[in-house]
N, C-alpha and C positions, 0 to 999 in steps of 0.2 A: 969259534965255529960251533955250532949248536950239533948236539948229535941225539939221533931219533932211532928208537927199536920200535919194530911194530908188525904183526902180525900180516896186516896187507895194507901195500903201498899203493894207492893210484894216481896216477898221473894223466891229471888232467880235471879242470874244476869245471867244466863244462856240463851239458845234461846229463849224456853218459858216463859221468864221471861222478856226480851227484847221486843220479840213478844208484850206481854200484856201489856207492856211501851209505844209501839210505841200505838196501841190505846187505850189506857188511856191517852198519850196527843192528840191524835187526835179530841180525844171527847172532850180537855180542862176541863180535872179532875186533879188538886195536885197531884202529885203520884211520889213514893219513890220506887225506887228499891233497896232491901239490896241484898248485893254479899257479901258473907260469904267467908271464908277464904279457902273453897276447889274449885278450879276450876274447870270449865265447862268441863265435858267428851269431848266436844266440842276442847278443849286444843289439846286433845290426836290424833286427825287427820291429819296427815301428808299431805293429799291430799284431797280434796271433788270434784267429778267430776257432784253430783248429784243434786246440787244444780242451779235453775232457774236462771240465767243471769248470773253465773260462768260457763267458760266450765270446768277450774282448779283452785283451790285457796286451801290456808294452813288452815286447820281448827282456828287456833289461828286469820291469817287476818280475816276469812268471820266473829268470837267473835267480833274482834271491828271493823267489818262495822256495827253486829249490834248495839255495844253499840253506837257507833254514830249518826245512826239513831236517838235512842231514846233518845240522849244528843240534838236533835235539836230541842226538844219540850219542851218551857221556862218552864212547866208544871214540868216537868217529873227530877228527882236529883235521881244520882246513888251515893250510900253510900255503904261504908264495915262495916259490920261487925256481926259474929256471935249469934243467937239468943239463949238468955239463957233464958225467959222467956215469956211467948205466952197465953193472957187470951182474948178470943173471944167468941163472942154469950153472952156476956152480958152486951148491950147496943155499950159501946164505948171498942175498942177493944183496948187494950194494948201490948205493945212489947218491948221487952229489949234486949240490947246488954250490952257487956261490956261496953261501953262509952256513948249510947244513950238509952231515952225514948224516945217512939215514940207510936202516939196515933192516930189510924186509924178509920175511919168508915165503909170500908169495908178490906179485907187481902185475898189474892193473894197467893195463897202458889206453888211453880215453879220452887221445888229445884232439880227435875230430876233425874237422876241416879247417877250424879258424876263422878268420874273416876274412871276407874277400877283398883282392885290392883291384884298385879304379882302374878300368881298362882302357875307358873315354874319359875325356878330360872334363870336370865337373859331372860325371855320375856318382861320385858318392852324396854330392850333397841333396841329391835328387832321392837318393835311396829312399824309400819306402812313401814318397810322393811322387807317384808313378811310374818310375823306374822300380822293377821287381824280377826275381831269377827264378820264380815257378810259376809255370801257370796253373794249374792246380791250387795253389795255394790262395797264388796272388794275384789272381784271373781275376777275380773277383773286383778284388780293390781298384 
């Protein structure tokens, strides 16, 4: 069993969990990010046009432009794995995976929505060729 000290835990490798990576080492804070084993809704994007300094990019690349970002702060260690165990608010925070303890002082929790599951039968493979869940976004496409 691997065991982890760290200053701040976040859970969750998602954008907002990247986000609070990148300044959590900006500040030069320890900090852990766990990416559990369901991907980032983030995944499911076929296209992003709405995003600052992309005009287009694949939901999947702008995931690890951000994990890289926050892999460039010596601080900052991204780790997998699912939380079975979560004890906070009393003193030192505690956290469990299957293979890791990991003992925090503050906890970040940034696990998002997730991905969404297929409601109709054959709409995921449609996802993002034509079938889309904003219109604002995806109106467009």
């Amino acid at each position: 069993m691997d065991e982890y000290k760290c200053e701040v835990l976040i859970i969750g490798a998602g954008p907002s969990g990247l986000s609070a990576g990148v300044y959590c080492g900006r500040a030069g804070r320890d900090t852990i990010i766990l990416g559990g084993k369901g991907a980032s809704g983030l995944t499911q994007a076929k296209e992003v046009q709405n995003y600052l300094g992309f005009e287009s990019i694949e939901g999947p690349k702008l995931l690890e432009t951000f994990k890289a970002h926050a892999r460039n702060y010596e601080m900052v260690k991204i780790i997998k794995g699912d939380v079975i165990s979560l004890m906070v608010g009393m003193g030192m925070n505690m956290i469990s995976t299957r293979t890791a303890n990991i003992t925090a002082d503050t906890v970040i929790i940034a696990t998002g929505g997730g991905q969404r599951k297929e409601k109709i039968k054959g709409e995921d493979s449609l996802t993002g060729y034509g079938v889309s869940y904003c219109a604002l976004w995806d109106g467009p496409l």
